[in-house]
C-alpha positions in Angstrom: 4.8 10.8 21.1 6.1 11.5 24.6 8.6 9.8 26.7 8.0 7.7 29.5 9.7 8.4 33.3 12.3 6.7 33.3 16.2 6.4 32.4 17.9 9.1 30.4 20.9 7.8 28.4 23.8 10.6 28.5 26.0 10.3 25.2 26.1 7.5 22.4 29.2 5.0 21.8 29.3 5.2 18.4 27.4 6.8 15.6 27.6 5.2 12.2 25.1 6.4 8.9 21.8 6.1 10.2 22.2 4.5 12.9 23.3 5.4 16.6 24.8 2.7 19.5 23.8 3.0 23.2 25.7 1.2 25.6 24.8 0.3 29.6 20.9 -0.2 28.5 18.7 -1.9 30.5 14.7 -3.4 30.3 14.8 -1.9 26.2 13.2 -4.0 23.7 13.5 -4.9 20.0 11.6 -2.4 18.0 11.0 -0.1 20.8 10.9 3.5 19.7 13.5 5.9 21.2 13.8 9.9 21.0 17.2 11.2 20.6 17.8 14.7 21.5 20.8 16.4 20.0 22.7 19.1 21.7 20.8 22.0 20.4 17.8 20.1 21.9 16.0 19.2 18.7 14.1 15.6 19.3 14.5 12.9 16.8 12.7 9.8 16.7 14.4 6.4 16.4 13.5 2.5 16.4 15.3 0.0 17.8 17.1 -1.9 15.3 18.9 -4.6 17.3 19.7 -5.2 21.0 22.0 -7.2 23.6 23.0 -7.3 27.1 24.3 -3.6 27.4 23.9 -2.4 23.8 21.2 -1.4 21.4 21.2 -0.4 17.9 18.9 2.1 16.9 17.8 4.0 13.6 17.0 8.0 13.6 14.6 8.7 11.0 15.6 12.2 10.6 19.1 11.3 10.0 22.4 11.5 12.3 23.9 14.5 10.9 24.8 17.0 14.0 24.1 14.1 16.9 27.0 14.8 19.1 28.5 11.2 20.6 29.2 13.1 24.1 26.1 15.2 24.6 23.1 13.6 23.2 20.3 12.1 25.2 18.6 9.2 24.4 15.3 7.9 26.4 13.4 4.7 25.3 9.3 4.8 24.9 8.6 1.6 26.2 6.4 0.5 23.1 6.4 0.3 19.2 5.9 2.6 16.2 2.2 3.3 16.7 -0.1 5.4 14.7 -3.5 6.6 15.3 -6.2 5.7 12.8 -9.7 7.0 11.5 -11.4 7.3 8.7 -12.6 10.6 9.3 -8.9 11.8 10.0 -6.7 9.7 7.2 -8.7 9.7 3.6 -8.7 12.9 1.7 -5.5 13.6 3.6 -1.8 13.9 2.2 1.2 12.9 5.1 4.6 12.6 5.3 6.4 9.1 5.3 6.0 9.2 9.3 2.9 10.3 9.3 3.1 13.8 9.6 0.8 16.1 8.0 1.8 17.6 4.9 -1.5 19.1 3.7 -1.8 21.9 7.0 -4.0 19.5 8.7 -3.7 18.4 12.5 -2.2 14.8 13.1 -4.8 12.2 13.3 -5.7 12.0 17.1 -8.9 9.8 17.3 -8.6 6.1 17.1 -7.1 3.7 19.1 -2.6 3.7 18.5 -2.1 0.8 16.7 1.4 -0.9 15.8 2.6 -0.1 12.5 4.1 -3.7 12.3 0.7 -5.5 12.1 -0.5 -8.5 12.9 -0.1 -11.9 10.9 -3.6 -12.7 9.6 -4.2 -16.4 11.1 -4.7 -18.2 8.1 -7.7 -20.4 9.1 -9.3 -17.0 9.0 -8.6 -16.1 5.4 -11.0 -16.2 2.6 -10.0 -17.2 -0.7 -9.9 -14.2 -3.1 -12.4 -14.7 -5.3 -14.2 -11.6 -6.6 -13.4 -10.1 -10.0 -12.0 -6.2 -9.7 -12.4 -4.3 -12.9 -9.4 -1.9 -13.5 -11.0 -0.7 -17.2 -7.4 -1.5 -18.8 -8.0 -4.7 -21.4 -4.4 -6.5 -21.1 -5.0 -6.7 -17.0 -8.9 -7.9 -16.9 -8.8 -9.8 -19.9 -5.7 -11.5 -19.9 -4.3 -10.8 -16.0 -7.2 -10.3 -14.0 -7.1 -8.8 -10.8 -9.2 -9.9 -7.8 -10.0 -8.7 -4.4 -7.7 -9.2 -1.7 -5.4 -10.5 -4.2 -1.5 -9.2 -4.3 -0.4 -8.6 -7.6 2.9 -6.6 -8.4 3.8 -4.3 -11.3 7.1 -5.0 -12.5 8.6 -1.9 -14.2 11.9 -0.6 -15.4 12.9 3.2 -15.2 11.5 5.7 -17.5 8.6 3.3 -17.9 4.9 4.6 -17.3 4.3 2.6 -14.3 3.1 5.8 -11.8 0.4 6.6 -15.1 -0.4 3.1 -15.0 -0.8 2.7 -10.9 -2.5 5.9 -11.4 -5.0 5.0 -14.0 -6.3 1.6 -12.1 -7.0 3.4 -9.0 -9.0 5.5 -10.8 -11.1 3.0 -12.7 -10.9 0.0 -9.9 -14.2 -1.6 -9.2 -16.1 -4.7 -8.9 -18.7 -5.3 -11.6 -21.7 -5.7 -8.7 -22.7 -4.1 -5.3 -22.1 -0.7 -4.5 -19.5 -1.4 -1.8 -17.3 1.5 0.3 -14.0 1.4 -1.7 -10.8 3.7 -0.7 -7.4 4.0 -1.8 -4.4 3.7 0.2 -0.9 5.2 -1.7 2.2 4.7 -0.4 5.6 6.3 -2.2 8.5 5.1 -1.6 11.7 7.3 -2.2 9.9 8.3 -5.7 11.0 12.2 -7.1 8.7 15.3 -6.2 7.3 15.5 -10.1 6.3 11.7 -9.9 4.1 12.8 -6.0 3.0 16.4 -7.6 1.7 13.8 -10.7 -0.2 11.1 -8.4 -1.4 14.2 -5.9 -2.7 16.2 -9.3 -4.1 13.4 -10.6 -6.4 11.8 -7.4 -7.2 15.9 -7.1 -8.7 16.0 -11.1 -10.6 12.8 -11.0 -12.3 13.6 -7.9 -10.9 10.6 -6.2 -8.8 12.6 -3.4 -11.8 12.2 -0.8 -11.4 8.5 -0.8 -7.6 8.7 -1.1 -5.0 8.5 1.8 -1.4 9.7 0.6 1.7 9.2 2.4 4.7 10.2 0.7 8.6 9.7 1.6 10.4 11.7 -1.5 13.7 10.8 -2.9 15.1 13.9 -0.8 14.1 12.8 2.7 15.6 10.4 5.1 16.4 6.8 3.5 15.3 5.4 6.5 12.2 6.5 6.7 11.1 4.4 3.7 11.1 1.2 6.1 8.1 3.1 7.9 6.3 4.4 5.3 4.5 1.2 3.6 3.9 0.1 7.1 1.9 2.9 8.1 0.0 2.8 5.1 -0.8 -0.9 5.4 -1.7 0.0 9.4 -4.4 2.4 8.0 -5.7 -0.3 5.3 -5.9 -2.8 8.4 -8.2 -0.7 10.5 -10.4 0.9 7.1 -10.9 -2.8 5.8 -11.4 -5.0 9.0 -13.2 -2.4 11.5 -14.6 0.1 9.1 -15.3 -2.5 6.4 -14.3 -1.2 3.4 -12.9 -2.5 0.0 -8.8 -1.1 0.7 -6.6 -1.0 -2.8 -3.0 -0.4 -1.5 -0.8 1.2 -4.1 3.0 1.0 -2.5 5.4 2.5 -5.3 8.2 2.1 -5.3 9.3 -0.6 -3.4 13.0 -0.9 -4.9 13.8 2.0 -3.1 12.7 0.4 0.0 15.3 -2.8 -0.5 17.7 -0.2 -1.1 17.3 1.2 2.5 17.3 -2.2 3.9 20.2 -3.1 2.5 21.8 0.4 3.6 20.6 -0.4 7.3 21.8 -4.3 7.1 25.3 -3.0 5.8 25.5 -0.3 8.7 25.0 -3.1 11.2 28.0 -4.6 9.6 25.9 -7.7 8.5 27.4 -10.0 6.2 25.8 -9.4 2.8 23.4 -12.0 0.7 22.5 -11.5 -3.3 23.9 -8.4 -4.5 24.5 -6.8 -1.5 21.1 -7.6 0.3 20.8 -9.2 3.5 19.3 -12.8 3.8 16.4 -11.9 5.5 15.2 -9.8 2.6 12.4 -12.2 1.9 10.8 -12.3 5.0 11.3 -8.5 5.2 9.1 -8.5 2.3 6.9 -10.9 3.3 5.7 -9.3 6.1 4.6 -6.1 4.0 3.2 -8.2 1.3 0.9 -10.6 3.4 -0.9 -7.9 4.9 -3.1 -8.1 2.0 -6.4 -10.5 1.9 -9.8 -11.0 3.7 -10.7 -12.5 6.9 -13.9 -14.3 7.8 -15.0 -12.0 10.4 -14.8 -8.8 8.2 -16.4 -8.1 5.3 -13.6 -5.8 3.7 -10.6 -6.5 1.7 -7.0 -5.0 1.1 -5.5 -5.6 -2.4 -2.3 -4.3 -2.9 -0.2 -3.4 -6.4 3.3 -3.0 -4.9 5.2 -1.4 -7.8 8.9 -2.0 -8.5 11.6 -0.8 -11.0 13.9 -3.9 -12.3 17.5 -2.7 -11.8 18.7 -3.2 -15.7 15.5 -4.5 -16.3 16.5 -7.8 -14.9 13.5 -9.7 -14.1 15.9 -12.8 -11.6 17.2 -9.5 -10.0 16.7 -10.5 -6.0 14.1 -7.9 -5.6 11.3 -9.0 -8.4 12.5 -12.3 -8.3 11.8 -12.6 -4.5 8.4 -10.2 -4.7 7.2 -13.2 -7.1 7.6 -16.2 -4.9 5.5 -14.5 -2.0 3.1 -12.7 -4.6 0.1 -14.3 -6.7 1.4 -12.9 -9.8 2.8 -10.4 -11.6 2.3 -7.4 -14.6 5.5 -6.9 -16.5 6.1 -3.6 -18.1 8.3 -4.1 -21.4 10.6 -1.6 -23.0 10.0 -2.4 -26.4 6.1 -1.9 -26.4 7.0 1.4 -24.6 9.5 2.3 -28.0 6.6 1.5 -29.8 4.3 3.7 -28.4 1.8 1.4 -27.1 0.4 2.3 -23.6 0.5 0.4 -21.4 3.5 -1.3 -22.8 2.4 -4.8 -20.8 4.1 -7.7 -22.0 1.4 -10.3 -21.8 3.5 -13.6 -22.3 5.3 -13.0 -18.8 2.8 -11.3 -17.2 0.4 -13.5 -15.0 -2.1 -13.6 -12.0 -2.4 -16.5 -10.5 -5.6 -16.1 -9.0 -7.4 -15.3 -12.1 -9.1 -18.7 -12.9 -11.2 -18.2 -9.3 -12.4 -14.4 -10.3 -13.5 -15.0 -13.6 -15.8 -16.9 -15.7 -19.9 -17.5 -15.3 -21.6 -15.3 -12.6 -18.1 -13.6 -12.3 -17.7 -11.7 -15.6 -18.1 -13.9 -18.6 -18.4 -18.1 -19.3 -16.3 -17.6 -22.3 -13.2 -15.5 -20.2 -11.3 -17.9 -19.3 -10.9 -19.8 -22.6 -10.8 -16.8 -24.5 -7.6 -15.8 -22.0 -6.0 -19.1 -23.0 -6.5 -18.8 -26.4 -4.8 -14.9 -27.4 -2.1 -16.6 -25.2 -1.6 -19.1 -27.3 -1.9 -17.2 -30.8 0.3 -14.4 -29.5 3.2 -16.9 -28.2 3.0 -18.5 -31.9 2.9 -14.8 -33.4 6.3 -13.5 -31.3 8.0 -17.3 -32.9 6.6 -16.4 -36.3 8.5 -12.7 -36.0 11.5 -14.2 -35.2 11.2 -16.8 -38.1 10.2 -13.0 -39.9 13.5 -11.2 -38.8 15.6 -14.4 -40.1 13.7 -14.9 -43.8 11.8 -11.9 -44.3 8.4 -11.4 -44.4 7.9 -11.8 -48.4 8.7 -15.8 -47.7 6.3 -16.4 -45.0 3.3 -18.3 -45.9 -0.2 -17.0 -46.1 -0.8 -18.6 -42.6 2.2 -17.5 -40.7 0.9 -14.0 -42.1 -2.0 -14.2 -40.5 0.3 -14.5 -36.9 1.7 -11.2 -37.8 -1.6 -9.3 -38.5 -2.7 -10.6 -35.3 0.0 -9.7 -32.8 0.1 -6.0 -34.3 -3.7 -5.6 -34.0 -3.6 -7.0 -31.2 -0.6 -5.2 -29.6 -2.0 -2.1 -31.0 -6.1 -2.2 -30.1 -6.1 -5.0 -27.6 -3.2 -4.1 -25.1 -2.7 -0.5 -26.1 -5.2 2.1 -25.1 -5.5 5.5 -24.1 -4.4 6.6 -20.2 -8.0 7.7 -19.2 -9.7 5.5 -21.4 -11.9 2.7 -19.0 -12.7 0.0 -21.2 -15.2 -2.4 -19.7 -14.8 -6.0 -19.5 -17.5 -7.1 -21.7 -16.0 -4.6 -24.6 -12.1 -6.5 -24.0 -14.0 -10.1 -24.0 -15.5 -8.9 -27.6 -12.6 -7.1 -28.8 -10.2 -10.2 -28.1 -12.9 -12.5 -30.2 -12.8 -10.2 -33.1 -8.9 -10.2 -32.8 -9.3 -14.1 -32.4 -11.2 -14.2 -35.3 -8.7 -13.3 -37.4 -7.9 -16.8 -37.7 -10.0 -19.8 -39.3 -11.8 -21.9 -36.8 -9.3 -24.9 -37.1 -6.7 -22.7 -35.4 -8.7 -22.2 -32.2 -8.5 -24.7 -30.6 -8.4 -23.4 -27.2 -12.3 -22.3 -27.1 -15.3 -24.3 -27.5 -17.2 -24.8 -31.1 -20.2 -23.2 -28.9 -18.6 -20.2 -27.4 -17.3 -19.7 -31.2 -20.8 -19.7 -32.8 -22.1 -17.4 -29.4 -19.2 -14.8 -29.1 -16.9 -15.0 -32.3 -19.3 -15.4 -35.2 -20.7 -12.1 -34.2 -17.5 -10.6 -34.4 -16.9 -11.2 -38.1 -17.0 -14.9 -39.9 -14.0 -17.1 -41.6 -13.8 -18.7 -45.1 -10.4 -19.9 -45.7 -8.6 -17.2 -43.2 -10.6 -14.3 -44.2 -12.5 -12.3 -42.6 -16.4 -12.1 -44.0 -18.2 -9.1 -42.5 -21.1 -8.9 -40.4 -24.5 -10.5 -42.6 -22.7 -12.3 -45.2 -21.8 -15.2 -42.6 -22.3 -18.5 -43.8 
């Protein structure tokens, strides 16, 4: 990026955290990119964060520490963050949370410079997600599917395998039909060098680095740079899936640590503080990283994006999941005590939910039976988790044959259904069979949820009922 002729800015007023103040400015707009050049004549780049009459607010990426208030320059760039995009220069490469190339690669110089803020899809252009994408994991296609273009959140707490999971469905993603280009854009957020090393490792094993473009902000560098680096990455999904039409799954993880930089920005500023700390535009902050997901009518790609979050505490109405939900279609919740179990994934299916499932599933999607079947382990598994607690309150010896049925069926199905190995891709025809022979557990009176039909088609191959037992295979009546 070089500087523009023009005005040179001789000393700062005030430097405070990130974030340095330069009065007597003139013609210098909001967002407009600035380089900063410290005594020792090292360049850093900055954004402008806020501007007046005579003063502007700006953010160094690289930090403040040994800016001199007296003897630093400042010159504005006249435009945006922009970044230069191609397919031939961005997948199978690993960058920096600017950009930068962290592989011994050269910067990507073909491409038109595109504005890492984006553009707002028009919504009369959008097309409603509706094709089914098959992640090979049984609690999330069966029960939570995912669908092109669709935004669908992981909800995680710490310790929990959330980078194995993000890991494991962009190795298995794909649609059922067509053999589409499909590329992976992964984002990290302020997460530690093992959790990088692990995703970097991992893309490298399973072959999957070629289609794979990596930008990585570690815990250690600059806070502020973690309001850049999802940005960037969505910039290069924009141009693979719109101009180079291809099928874009964005992976930003994790995006807590992002809030936590907003709201270390917002307090710099001296802004007066909203839930927990957090400024009051956090939503539309957020908002304007999570719509950039979709399709539009005049391309035939797609982004999807699993933003991934850790729960401070674990609290679910905590201001960051509880805001990522309203603007999301969705969410998978992580829970800790399937993960003290030992099931992987440990997804809690009762709180868990995608809200465009209905449209991606079903006949000439994946299956006519899906979407019943869906509703109906809901059902029996809600019932089973009330028939534990009744368990934990009377013990098990007084429960009735029935009620004993519940708890046969939520550990089978915690344990076969939901739980699986990490490389293990199960297809969705084998988790539509595997729920009805978990289904089928139960006498036919106590499915109500699935049609007589779909019963005699799907279940009674599964295993037969006489008075809550199972019959095997051949001696159905």
């Amino acid at each position: 990026m070089t500087a523009r002729p023009g005005i040179e800015y001789l000393g700062l007023s005030q430097v405070q955290g990130p974030l340095i103040f330069v009065k007597g400015i003139r013609n210098v707009g909001f967002r407009e990119m600035a380089e900063v050049e410290s005594p020792d004549g090292e360049v850093r780049l900055g954004r402008v964060l806020s501007v007046s009459e005579d003063l502007a607010v700006v953010e160094i990426f690289e930090g403040t520490v040994g800016l001199s208030a007296f003897r630093s320059k400042v010159r504005f760039l006249g435009h945006p963050f922009e970044y230069r995009v191609s397919s031939e220069e961005v997948l199978g490469r690993v960058f920096d949370g600017l950009g930068r190339p962290l592989d011994g690669g050269p910067m990507p110089l073909l491409g038109k410079a595109r504005d890492i803020n984006g553009l707002p899809i028009n919504p009369v252009a959008r097309v409603y997600p509706q094709d089914f994408i098959q992640t090979g994991i049984s609690a999330i296609d069966g029960l939570n599917a995912l669908v092109r273009g669709q935004k669908l959140p992981v909800f995680s707490g710490s310790g929990l395998p959330h980078a194995q999971l993000a890991a494991q469905i962009v190795r298995q993603a794909k649609l059922l039909e067509g053999d589409e280009k499909f590329a992976v854009v992964f984002a990290a957020v302020g997460i530690k060098h093992e959790e990088a090393q692990f995703f970097r490792k991992d893309f490298e094993e399973s072959g999957g680095l070629k289609n794979v473009s990596m930008f990585l902000n570690l815990a250690d560098d600059p806070s502020i740079e973690r309001l850049i680096t999802p940005r960037i990455a969505l910039t290069v999904a924009e141009h693979l899936a719109f101009e180079e039409e291809m099928h874009v799954l964005v992976v930003l993880s994790d995006m807590t640590n992002y809030c936590e930089a907003l709201r270390e920005v917002a307090t710099s500023k001296g802004e007066v503080p909203s839930r927990k700390g957090y400024p009051g535009y956090l939503y539309s902050d957020l908002a304007s990283i999570y719509e950039r997901a979709g399709r539009i009518a005049t391309a035939r790609g797609s982004i999807t994006q699993i933003p991934i979050l850790t729960m401070p505490d674990d609290d679910i109405t905590h201001p960051i999941p509880d805001l990522t939900g309203y603007i999301t279609e969705g969410q998978i919740v992580l829970d800790r005590g399937l993960f003290q179990k030992g099931i992987y994934p440990p997804i809690n299916i009762l709180p868990s939910l995608s809200r465009l499932m209905s449209d991606g599933i079903g006949e000439g999607r994946t299956r006519e039976d899906h979407q019943n079947l869906a509703s109906q382990i809901y059902a029996l598994y809600a019932q089973a988790k009330r028939v534990e607690m009744l368990a934990s309150i009377i013990g098990e010896e007084d429960l009735t044959a029935h009620d004993r049925l519940f708890l046969k069926f939520s550990q089978e199905l915690e344990r076969r259904f939901i739980g699986q190995e990490p490389y293990e891709d199960r297809p969705i025809f084998e988790t539509l069979d595997l729920g009805w022979e978990l289904a089928m557990i139960f006498p036919e009176r106590d499915l109500s949820r699935v049609k007589p039909d779909q019963i005699r088609e799907h279940g009674l191959r599964k295993g037969a009922v006489t008075d809550g037992k199972t019959a095997p295979v051949g001696q159905q009546k």
